[in-house]
Each structure stands twice: as C-alpha cells, then as structure tokens.
C-alpha positions as CSV (number, residue, x, y, z in Angstrom):
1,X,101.8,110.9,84.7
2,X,103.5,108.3,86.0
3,X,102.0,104.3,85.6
4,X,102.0,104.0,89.0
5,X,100.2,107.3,89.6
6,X,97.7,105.9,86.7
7,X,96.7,102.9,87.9
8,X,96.1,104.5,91.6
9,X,93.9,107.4,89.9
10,X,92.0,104.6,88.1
11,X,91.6,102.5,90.8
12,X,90.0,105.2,93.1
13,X,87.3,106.2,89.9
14,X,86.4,101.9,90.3
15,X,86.4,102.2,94.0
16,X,84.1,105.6,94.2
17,X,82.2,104.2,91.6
18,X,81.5,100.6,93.2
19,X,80.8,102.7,96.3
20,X,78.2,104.2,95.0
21,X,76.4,101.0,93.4
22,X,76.5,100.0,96.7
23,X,75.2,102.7,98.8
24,X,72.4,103.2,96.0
25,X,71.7,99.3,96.6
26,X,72.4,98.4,92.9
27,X,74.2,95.8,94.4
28,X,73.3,94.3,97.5
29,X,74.4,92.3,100.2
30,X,75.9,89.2,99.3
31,X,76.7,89.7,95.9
32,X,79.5,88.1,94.4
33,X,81.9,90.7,93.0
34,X,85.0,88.4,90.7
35,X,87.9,90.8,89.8
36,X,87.7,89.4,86.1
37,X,83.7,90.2,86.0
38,X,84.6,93.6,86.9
39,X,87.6,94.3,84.6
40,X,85.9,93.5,82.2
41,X,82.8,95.8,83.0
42,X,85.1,98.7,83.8
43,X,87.8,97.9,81.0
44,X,90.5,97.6,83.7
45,X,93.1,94.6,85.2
46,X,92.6,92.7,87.8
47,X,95.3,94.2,89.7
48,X,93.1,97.7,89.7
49,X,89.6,96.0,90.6
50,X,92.0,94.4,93.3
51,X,93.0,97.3,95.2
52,X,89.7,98.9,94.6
53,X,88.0,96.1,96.6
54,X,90.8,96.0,99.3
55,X,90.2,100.0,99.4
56,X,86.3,99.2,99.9
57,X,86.9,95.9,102.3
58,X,89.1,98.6,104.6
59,X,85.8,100.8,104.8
60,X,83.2,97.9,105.9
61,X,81.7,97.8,102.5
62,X,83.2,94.6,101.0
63,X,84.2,91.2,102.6
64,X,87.4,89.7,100.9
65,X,86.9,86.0,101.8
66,X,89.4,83.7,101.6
67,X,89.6,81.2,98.5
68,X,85.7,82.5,97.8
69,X,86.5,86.0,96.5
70,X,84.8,89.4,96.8
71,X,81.1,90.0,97.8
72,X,79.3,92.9,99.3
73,X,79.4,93.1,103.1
74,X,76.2,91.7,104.8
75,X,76.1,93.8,108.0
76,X,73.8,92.8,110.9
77,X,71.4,94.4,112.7
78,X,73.4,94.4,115.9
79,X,76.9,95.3,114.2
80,X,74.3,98.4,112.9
81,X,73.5,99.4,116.4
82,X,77.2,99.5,117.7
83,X,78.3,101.7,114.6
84,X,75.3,103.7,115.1
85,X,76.7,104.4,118.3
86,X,80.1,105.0,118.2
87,X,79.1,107.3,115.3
88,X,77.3,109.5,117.7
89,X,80.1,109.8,120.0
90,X,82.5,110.3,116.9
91,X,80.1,113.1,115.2
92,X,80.0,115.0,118.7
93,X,84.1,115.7,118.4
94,X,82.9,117.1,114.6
95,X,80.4,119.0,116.0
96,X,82.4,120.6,118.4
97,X,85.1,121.5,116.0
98,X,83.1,122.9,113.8
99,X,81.0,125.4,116.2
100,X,83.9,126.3,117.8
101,X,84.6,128.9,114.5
102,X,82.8,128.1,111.1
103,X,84.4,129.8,108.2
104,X,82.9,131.2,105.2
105,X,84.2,128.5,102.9
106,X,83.0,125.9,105.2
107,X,79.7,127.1,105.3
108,X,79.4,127.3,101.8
109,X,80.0,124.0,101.1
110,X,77.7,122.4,103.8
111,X,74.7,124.5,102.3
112,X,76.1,123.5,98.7
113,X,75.8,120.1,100.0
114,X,72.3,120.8,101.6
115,X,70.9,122.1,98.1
116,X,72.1,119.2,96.0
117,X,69.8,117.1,98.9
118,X,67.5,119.2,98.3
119,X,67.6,118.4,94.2
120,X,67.3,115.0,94.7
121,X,64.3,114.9,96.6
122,X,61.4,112.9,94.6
123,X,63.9,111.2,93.0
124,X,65.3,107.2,94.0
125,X,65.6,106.7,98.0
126,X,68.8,105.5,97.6
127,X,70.7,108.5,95.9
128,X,69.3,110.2,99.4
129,X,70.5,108.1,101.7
130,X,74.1,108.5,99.8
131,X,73.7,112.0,99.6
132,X,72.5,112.1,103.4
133,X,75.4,110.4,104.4
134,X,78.4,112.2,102.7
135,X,77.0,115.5,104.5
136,X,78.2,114.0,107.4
137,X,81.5,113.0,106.1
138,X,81.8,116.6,104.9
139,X,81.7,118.2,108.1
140,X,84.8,115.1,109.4
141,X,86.4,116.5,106.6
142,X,86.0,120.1,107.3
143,X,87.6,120.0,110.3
144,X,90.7,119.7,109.0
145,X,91.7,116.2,111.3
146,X,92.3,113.2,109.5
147,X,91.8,110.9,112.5
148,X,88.3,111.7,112.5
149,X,87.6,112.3,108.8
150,X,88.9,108.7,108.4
151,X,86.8,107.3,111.1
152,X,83.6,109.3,110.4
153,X,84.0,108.1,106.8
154,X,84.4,104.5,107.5
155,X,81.3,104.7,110.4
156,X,79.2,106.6,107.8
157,X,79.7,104.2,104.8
158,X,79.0,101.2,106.8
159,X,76.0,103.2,108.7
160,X,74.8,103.9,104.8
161,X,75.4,100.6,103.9
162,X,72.9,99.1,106.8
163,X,70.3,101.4,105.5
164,X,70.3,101.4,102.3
165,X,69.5,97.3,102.7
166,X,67.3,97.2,105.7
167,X,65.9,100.7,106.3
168,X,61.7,101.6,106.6
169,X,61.1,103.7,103.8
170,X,60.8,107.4,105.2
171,X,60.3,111.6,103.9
172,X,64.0,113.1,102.7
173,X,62.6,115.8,104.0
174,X,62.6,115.6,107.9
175,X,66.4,114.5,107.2
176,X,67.7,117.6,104.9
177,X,65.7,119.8,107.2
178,X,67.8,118.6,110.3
179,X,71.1,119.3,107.6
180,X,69.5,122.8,107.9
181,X,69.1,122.7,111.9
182,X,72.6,121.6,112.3
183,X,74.3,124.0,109.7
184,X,72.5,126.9,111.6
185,X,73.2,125.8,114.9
186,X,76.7,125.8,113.6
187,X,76.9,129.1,112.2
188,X,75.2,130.4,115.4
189,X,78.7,128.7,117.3
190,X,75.9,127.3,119.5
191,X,77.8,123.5,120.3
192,X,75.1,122.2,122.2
193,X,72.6,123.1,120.2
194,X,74.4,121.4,116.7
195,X,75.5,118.6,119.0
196,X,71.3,117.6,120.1
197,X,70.4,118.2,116.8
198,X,72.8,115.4,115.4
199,X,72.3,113.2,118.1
200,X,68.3,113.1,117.8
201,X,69.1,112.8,113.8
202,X,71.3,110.2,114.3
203,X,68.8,107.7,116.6
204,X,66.0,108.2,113.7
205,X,68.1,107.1,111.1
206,X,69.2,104.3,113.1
207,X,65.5,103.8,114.4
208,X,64.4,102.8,111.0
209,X,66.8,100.2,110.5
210,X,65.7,96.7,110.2
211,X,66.2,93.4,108.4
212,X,65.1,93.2,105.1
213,X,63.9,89.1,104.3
214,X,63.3,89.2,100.8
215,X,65.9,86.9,99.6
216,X,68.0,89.3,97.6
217,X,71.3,88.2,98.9
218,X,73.8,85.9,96.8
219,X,73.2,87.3,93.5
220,X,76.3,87.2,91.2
221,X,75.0,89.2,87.4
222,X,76.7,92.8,87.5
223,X,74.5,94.4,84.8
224,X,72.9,96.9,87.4
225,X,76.5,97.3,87.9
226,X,76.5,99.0,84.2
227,X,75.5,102.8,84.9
228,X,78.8,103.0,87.0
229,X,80.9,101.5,85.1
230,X,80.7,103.5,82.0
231,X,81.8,106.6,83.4
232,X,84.9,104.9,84.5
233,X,85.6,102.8,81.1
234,X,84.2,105.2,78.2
235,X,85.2,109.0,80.0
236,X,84.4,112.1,78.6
C-alpha cells in the first residue's frame, strides 16, 4: 500500500476513534486536544493527528483555534436547537427515500443495527446515545445519496455531541423502540407513518437537552483518552 494510502487509512482509525471518545463523553467540551499529546497516545505524527482533527473540526466536533490549538467543540444550547431542526427537515428526505422501496439488504442492516442497541442497553449512557445516533446516519447512508448522507452525518454528530454533554438522563428503551416503529413503518412503505415517527423521536431527544454547569470544561489530561487509543496504536 501506498504511504500516502497509509497515512490516510491511519488517520481515519485516529479520527473514528477520537469520535467516539467524544460522543461517549470521555472527553468533553473544552478539552484541549495538542497534536504532540495525541501522537504520542496513538503512536502516530503530528501530521496524522492533524488531519484527523481537521476531519473532526469539518463535522462540528472539534474547534481548530487559531494560535491556541485543538479542543472539543462547546456547542450551545441554541446552536442545539437550530441543528435539531434542520435535522428534522433533513431526516424527512431519508425517510422518504427509504419508504419509497426498502430492500432486503437494507432492512437487514437497520434491524442489525437495532439489535446491537438492544445489547447495549444497561450498559454506559453514552455508548447509547452513540449507538442511537449512527442508526440515523445509517438510513442517510442507505439511501444511496451522498449529499444527504454527508449532511445527516455532520447534523447527527453534532446533535450527539449536544447530548452526550447536556442531556437529562432518560430509558434506551423508549428510543430503540421508536428504531423499531420506524424500521416497520419503513418496511410497510407507509412514508407518513416513518416520517411522524422520526419527527416525534426527534423533538424528545432534543427535549431533553440542556446545559450541564458542572465545571467540566477546559480539562487538558488525555488518559480517559487511553481505551481508544490502543486499538489504533497496539492492533490485533
């Protein structure tokens, strides 16, 4: 494989797996991410923990500030509300896709999804928010458009992102069953149906959003950082 090809593979594995620290709030808001921290906790250079970060800055989850370096976006509650919303209207065009002729293959991999929700139920909030939101970015990516898999992405990441930092705690379960309602409503070919479903999902997941005060923000150790970063440095 070519270097070029090598560096790009590896800096994807740093970018997935700093998205997922994220998302599963092991870092938070305002933490201070240096490239040279990082290469050294993932065993990489600077230039790979670079264009990770650019990667995740492109998506809403990092903020590359001038002459201070990399931190973890700090979204606001407002900012929340207008993604919230144009994720809605976003999601409909998904929705309608979808219904208008699920395949075999794409149900399969919605419920295959749905079950792996399902397994991680009882276990940290924060793996089922993640897990919550790539459902949705699954059915973007089903439909075979990459205008609105790349836009559903970037509105679900930054969505996720809000509440893994500032939502109420609430039951996994009232949000994999409305995976079910949808995926049914989809099969069924019934657009209206799938399209209600989402929308009422949507506004309680954006219901419970609020600021949390605790003081978390500006932390800059990368130890929680740790259970990501070995699968990227030490594979296998």
């Amino acid at each position: 494989m070519a270097r070029g090809a090598v560096q790009q593979n590896r800096s994807e594995m740093i970018c997935g797996a700093l998205r997922s620290a994220i998302l599963e709030r092991a870092l938070l808001p305002g933490m201070k991410l240096p490239e040279d921290s990082l290469g050294e906790r993932f065993g990489a250079s600077r230039t790979i923990i670079r264009q990770a970060l650019e990667r995740l800055a492109a998506e809403g989850l990092v903020e590359l500030r001038h002459n201070r370096g990399a931190a973890v976006a700090t979204p606001s509650l407002e900012e929340a509300r207008d993604l919230f919303e144009l994720r809605t209207h976003t999601e409909d065009l998904v929705i309608t896709r979808l219904a208008s002729g699920l395949t075999e293959e794409q149900r399969s991999r919605l419920a295959e999804h749905i079950a792996r929700e399902e397994a991680a139920l009882g276990g940290p909030e924060p793996l089922s928010i993640r897990l919550a939101t790539e459902f949705h970015i699954l059915m973007a990516e089903l439909t075979g458009s990459p205008v609105l898999f790349r836009y559903v992405k970037e509105l679900s990441y930054r969505c996720g992102l809000t509440l893994s930092q500032y939502s109420r705690p609430h039951s996994s379960n009232c949000g994999i069953q409305e995976h079910r309602d949808i995926l049914s409503a989809l099969q069924d070919g019934d657009v209206e149906r799938a399209r209600a479903i989402a929308r009422a999902h949507l506004d309680s997941v954006s219901s419970r959003a609020q600021f949390d005060t605790g003081g978390k923000n500006g932390f800059s150790y990368l130890d929680a950082l740790e259970p990501y970063a070995s699968g990227v440095r030490d594979p296998g």
